[in-house]
Each structure stands twice: as structure tokens, then as C-alpha cells.
C-alpha positions as a printed NumPy array, in Angstrom:
array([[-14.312, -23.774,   1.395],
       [-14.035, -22.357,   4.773],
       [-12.48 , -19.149,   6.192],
       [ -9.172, -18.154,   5.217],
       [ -6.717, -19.677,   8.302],
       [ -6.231, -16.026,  10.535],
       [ -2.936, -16.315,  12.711],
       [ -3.678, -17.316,  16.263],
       [ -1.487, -14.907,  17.861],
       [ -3.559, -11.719,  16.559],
       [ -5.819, -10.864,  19.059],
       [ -9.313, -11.673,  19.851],
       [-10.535,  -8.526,  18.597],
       [ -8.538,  -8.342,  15.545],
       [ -9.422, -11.964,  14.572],
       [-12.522, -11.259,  14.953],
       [-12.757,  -8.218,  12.411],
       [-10.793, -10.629,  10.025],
       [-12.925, -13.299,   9.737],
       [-16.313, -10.43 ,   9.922],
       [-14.125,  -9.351,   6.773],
       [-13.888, -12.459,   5.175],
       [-17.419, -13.487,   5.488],
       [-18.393, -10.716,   3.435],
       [-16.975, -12.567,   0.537],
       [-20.091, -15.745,   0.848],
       [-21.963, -14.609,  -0.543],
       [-20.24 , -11.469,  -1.881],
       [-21.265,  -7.95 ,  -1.047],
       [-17.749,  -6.433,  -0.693],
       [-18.657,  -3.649,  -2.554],
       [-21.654,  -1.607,  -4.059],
       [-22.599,  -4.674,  -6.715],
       [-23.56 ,  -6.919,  -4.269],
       [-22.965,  -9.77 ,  -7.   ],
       [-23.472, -12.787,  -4.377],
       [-20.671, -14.895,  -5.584],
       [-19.326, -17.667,  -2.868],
       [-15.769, -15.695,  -3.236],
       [-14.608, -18.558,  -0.667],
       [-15.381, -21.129,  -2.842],
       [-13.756, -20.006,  -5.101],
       [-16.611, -18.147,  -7.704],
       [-15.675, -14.933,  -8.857],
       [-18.005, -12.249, -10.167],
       [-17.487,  -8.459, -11.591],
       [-14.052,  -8.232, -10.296],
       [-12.695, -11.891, -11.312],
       [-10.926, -12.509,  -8.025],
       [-11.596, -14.961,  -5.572],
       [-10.85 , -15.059,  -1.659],
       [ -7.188, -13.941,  -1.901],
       [ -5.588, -10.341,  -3.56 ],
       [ -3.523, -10.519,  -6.445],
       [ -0.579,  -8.691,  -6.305],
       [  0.206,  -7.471, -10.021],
       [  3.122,  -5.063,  -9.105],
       [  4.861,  -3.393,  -5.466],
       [  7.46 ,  -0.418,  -6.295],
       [  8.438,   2.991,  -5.1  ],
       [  6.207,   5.168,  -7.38 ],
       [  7.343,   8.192,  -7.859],
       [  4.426,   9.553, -10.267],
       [  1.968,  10.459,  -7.638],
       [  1.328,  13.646,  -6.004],
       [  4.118,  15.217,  -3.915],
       [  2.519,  14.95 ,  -0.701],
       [  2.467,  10.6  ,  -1.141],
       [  5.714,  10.93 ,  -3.925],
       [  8.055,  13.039,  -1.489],
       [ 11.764,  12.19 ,  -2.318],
       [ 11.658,   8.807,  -1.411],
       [  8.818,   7.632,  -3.363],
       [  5.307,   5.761,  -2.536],
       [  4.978,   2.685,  -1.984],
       [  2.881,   1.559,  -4.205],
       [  0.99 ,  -2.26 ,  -4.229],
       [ -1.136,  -2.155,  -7.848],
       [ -4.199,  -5.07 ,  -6.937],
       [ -5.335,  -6.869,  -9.901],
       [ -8.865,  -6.924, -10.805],
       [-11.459,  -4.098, -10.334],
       [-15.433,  -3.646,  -9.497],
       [-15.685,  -1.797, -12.265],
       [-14.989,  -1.472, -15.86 ],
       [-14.447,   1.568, -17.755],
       [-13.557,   1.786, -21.469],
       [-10.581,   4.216, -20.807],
       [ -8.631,   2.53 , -17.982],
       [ -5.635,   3.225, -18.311],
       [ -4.503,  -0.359, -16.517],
       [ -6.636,  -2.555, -18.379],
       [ -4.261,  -5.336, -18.232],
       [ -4.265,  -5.371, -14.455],
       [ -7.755,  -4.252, -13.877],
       [ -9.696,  -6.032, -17.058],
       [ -7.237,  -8.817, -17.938],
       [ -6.35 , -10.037, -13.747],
       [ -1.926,  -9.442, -14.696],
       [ -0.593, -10.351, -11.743],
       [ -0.063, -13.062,  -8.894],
       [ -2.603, -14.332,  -6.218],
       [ -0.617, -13.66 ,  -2.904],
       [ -1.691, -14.53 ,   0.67 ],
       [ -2.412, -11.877,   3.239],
       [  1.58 , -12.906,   5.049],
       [  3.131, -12.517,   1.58 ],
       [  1.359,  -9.223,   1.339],
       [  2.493,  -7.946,   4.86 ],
       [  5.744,  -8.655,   3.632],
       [  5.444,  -6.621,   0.755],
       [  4.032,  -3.866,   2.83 ],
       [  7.746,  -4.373,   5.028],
       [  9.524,  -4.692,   2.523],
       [  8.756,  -0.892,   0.596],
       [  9.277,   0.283,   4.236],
       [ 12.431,  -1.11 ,   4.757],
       [ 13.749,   0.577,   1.179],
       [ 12.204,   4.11 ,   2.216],
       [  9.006,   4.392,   1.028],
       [  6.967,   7.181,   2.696],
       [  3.272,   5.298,   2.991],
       [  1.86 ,   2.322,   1.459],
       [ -0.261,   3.162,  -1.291],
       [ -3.134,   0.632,  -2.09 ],
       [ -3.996,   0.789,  -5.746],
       [ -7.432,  -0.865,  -6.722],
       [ -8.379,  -2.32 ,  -3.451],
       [-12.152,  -1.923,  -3.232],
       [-12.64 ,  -5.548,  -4.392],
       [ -9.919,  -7.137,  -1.672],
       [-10.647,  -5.073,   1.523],
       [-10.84 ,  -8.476,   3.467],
       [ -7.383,  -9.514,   2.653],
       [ -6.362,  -6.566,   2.849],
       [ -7.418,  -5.807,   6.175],
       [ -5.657,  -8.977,   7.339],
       [ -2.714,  -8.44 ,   5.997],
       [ -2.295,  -4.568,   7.729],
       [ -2.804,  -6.663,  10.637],
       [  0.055,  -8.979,  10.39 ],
       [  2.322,  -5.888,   9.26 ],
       [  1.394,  -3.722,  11.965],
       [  2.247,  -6.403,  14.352],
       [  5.658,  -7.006,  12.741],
       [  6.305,  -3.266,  13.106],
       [  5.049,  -1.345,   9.935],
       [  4.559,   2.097,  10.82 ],
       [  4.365,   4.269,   7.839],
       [  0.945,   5.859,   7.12 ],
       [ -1.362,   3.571,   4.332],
       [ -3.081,   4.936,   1.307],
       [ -6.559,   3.357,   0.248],
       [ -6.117,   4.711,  -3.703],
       [ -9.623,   3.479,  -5.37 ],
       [-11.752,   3.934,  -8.118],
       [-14.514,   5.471,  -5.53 ],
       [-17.11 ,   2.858,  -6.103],
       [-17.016,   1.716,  -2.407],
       [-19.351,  -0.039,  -0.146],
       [-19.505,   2.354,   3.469],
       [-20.183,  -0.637,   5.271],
       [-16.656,  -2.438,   4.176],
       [-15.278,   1.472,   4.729],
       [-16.137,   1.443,   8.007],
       [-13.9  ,  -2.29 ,   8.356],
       [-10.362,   0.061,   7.792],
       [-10.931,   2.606,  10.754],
       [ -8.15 ,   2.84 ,  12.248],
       [ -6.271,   0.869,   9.603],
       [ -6.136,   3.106,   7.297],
       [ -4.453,   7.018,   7.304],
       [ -5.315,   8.684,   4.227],
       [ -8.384,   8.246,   1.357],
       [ -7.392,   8.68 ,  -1.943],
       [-10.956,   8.167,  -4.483],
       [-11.878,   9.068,  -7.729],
       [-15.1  ,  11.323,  -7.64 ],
       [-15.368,   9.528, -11.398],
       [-18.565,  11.121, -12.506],
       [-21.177,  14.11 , -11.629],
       [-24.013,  12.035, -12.801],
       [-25.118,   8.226, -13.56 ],
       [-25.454,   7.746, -17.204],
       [-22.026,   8.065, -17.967],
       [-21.172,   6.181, -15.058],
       [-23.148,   3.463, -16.793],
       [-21.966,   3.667, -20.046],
       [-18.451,   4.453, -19.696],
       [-17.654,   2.121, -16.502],
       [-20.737,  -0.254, -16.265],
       [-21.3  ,   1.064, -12.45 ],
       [-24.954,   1.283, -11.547],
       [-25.659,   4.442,  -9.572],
       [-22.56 ,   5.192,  -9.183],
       [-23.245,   8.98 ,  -8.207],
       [-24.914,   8.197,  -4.537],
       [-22.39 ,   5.41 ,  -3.641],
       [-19.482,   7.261,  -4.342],
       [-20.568,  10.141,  -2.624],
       [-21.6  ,   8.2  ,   0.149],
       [-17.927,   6.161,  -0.102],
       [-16.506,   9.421,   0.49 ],
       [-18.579,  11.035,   3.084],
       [-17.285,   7.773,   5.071],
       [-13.783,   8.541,   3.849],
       [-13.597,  11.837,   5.367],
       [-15.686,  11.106,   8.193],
       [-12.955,   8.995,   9.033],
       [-10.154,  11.375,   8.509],
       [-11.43 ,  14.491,   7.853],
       [ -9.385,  16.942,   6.009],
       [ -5.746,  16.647,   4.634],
       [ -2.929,  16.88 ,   6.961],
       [  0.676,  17.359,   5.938],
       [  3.663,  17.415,   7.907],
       [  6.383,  19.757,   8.323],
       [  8.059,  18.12 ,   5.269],
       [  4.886,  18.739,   2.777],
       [  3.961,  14.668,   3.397],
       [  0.67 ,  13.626,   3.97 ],
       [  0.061,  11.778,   7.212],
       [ -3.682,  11.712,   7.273],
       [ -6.668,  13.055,   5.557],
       [ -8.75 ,  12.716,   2.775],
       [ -7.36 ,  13.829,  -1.136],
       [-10.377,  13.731,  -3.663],
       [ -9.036,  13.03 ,  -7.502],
       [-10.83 ,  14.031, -10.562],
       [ -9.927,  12.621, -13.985],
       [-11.35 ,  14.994, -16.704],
       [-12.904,  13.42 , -19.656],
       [-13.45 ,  14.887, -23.168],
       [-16.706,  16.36 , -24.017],
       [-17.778,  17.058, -19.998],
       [-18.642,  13.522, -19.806],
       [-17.513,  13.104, -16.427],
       [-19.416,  16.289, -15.001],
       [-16.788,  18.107, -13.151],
       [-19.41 ,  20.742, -12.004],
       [-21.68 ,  18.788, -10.639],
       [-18.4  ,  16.902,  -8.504],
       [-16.804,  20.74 ,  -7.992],
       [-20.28 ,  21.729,  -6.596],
       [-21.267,  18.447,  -4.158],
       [-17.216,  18.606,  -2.573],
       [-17.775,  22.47 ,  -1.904],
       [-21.594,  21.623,  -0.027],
       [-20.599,  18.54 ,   1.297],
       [-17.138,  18.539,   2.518],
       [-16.697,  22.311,   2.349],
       [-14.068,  24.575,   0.076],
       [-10.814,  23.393,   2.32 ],
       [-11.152,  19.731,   0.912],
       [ -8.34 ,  18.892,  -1.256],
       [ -8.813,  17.726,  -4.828],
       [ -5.984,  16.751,  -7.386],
       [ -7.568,  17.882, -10.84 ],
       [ -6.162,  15.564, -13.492],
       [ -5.768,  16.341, -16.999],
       [ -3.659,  13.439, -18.477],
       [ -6.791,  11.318, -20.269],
       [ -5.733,   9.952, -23.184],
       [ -7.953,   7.197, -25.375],
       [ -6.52 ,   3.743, -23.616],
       [ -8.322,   0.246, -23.753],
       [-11.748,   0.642, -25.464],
       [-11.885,   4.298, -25.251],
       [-10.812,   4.447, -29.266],
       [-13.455,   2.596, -30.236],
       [-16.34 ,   4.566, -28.621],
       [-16.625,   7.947, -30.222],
       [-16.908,  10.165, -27.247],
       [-13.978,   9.135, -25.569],
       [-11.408,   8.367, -28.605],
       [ -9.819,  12.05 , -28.348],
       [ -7.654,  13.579, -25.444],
       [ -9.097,  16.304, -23.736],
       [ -8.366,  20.298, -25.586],
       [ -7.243,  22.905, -24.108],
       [-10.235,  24.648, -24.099],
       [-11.57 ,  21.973, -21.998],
       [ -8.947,  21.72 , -19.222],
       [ -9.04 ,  25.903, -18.616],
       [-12.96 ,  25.157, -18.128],
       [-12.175,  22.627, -16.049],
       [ -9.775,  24.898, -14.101],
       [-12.466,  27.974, -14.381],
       [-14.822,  25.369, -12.302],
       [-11.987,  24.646,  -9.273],
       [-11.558,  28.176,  -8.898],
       [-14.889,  29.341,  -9.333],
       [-16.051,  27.031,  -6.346],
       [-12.81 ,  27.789,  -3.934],
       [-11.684,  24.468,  -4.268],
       [ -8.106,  26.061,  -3.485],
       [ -6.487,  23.455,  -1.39 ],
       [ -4.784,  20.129,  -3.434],
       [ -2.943,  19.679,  -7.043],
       [ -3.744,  21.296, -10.347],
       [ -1.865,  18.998, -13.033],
       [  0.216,  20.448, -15.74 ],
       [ -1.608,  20.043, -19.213],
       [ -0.249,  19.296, -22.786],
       [ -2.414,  19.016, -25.6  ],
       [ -0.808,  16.243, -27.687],
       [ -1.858,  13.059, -29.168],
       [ -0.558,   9.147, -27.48 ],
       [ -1.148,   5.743, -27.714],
       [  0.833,   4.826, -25.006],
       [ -0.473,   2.711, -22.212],
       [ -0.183,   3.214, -18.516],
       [  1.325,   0.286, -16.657],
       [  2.772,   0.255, -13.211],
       [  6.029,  -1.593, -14.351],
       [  7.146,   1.504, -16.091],
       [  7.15 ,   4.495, -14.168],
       [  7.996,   6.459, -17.075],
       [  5.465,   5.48 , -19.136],
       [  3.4  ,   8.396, -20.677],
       [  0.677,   9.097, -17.714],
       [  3.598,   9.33 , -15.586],
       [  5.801,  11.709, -17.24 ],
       [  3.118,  14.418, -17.693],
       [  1.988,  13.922, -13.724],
       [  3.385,  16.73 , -12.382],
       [  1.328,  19.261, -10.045],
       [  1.423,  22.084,  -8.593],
       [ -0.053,  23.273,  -5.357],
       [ -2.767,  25.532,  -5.704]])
């Protein structure tokens, strides 16, 4: 199967970077697996997606944090399939299960137009490490048909530089997971080897790119780089060891959203370390370790100890995640 067909009308430089994109995908080293799957014949590896991006939802989200959220919402495109594979994700039918609809990079832009036109502030893209090709062409196509709102790269943080460095330019503001302060967990927990140096190395691209976040005279984010932390029970996912690299690396003004909504989704209930929500005891330590390292700047998230089974899914806003995501600036 040969290259995806790029519009004619783009320009030479532009097409270029497309189809640089695309080959990527044959054999496949879009991101830090470097599985070597012919994506463009149609073989699909870790993620389960072949040369096109499938679109499993588009809406104005309202459950992120207030600089992306404002009033109007963020516009929000959730990507189907992921690189990697934790036992707690809390959109295991999109990321595990591929819910959703193959779309081609013009049905995308449209998409992308389309949450503009209704008000969203930025376009938020939700799992996208996997589909940076596609998605790079179709930014193209919607920039050229006028799309000017700022875009959001929202990923898991297990992200290959080299594709990174494909979206200067393209892309405004970084949004990763720092998942895990060291690699065993990552293994165990989300089957991502070494997980520690890429991601650190994902993000030191990130905010070489965009350095620090930058809000606007309304609170919204227009560029910049917003580091999330999930907290897991038990200090599996090593929030000291991710509080201490952000302060050396990036310095005590980087912004971090600390997030305290786990709850036991997918697997998680059948693997003993991660079948409880976090305690209260464990969310102040967390907070004592922000503080403690003058990571000031960014979202603390409001924390109730109570037991769910709900599950996350972007179709339902108000699902449980989303009614307990609400921060406060630090």
C-alpha cells in the first residue's frame, strides 16, 4: 500500500513533512516501541491501528482544567487505540478495545472546524501518540481552511522526540502524563519498557518547544507546557521521584495538575495493588511532595475518599472522573 494521497494544493514544504510523517508508519517507529509493523499495509502492532486515526468521540469537554475548559468548553477529539496498556485506564474501551470510527485526515480537519465553529477554546488531542502522522496532516488541511484556535497534544507521555519534533509549530500547548517515577511499575502496570527516560525525554522536547505555560488575560492557555500526574495507591507511581526531576529539569515555575481521582477501572480490580482508590492519607502526602518542591504554579484537584465502579467514557461528561475534576489554582 502506498502513501496516504496528501492534497496537491498544500505546499511543497508541508507535503513534504506529511509524507516524512507517514513513512514513519513502514515500518513503524511512531513512537518509543519501535514495533516495525508495515502500518501502510495495513499491519497493526501495540496500538491496533493502522495508517488512518480513529475518531472514537469529538465534543466540548468541559471536565478539563480551567485554563483548556474556560466557559466555552475544550474541544476535545478522544483517538482510539493507545501505545500503551495500563490495567487502570480509565478508557479502556477506546484505548484497549479500538471504540470508535477510522476517519481520514479531511474528515478530521473537519472535526477540528467544526468544535471551532460551536466555540470551543482549543482543540484538545486525546491519545494521539500512536496517530501523529495523520494527525499532522490533518492540522494542515484545517489550518489552511482557517482554524485558528490554539491545539492541545493530551498524551499518555510515552512519546518518541523524534515524531515530537514533526508538530513544531503545529502544535500550542503539551499536555503529558509524567505516569511513573521509576520503570518497574511502568512495566507492570502499563507494559511500557523504560518508560522513565522516554517520557522524560518526550517532555524535555515538549517544553523545549513551548517552554512554560502562558495564559491570557482571560485565565486561557494559549501556549506552554502543563505536566499531569495521576496518583496511584500505594506510591506506585513515584510522585517524588516525578516532583523532584520537574523541579531540576524544568525548574519550580513548571505547571503540574496533581490528580487525585484514581479509582480501580479495567483490570485494576483484579491486581491487588491497584484494586483500592487512593486514602486520604495518601493524597495530603502527595500534596506535602508539590509543596515541598515549589511546584506552585498549575491545578491541585479536589479529593474525596469514596468507593466507585463507574467507568470513565468521553460520551458522558458527567460520568464519575468528571464530576470530581475540579481544581484549584495553586
Amino acid at each position: 500500500m502506498s502513501l496516504p494521497t496528501i492534497e496537491g494544493w498544500l505546499s511543497p514544504d508541508i507535503r513534504e513533512s506529511i509524507a516524512e510523517a507517514y513513512g514513519t508508519f513502514s515500518p513503524c517507529r511512531a513512537c518509543p516501541r519501535g514495533c516495525g509493523v508495515d502500518r501502510l499495509a495495513g499491519e497493526t502492532g501495540t496500538c491496533r491501528t493502522g495508517s488512518l486515526a480513529r475518531v472514537a468521540a469529538a465534543n466540548l469537554h468541559f471536565g478539563e482544567e480551567p485554563c483548556l475548559t474556560g466557559v466555552r468548553g475544550s474541544g476535545t477529539v478522544f483517538f482510539s487505540g493507545c501505545n500503551l496498556a495500563c490495567d487502570f485506564c480509565q478508557n479502556f474501551p477506546l484505548s484497549q478495545y479500538g471504540q470508535g470510527v477510522d476517519r481520514t485526515p479531511r474528515e478530521i480537519a473537519d472535526i477540528f472546524l467544526g468544535l471551532e465553529r460551536r466555540g470551543a477554546h482549543n482543540i484538545n488531542l486525546v491519545t494521539p501518540s500512536h496517530v501523529i502522522p495523520p494527525i499532522l496532516h490533518s492540522l494542515a488541511l484545517a489550518r489552511a481552511a482557517g482554524l485558528s484556535i490554539p491545539v492541545v497534544y493530551n498524551s499518555n507521555g510515552y512519546d518518541e522526540p523524534v515524531m515530537l519534533k514533526r508538530l513544531e509549530g503545529w502544535i500550542d500547548i503539551y499536555l503529558p502524563d509524567m505516569k511513573y517515577g521509576s520503570d518497574a511499575p511502568a512495566l507492570r502496570y502499563s507494559k511500557a519498557p523504560a518508560y522513565v527516560a522516554r517520557n522524560r525525554a518526550a517532555v524535555r522536547e515538549m517544553f523545549r518547544q513551548v517552554g512554560p505555560l502562558t495564559l491570557d488575560r482571560e485565565g486561557l492557555a494559549v501556549r506552554g507546557l502543563l505536566v499531569r500526574h495521576l496518583l496511584l495507591p500505594s506510591g506506585i507511581s513515584g510522585f517524588s521521584e516525578v516532583a523532584r526531576h520537574l523541579k531540576e529539569e524544568l525548574g519550580s515555575g513548571i505547571a503540574v495538575s496533581f490528580m487525585g481521582q484514581y479509582f480501580p477501572a479495567h483490570r485494576a480490580s483484579r491486581v491487588p495493588a491497584l484494586a483500592r482508590r487512593i486514602t486520604d492519607e495518601e493524597y495530603e502526602k502527595g500534596l506535602g511532595i508539590l509543596f515541598s518542591e515549589g511546584l506552585l504554579e498549575g491545578y491541585v484537584q479536589e479529593f474525596e475518599e469514596e468507593e466507585t465502579d463507574a467507568v470513565s467514557t468521553p460520551e458522558s461528561e458527567e460520568s464519575q472522573c468528571q464530576r470530581e475534576m475540579t481544581f484549584a489554582i495553586s
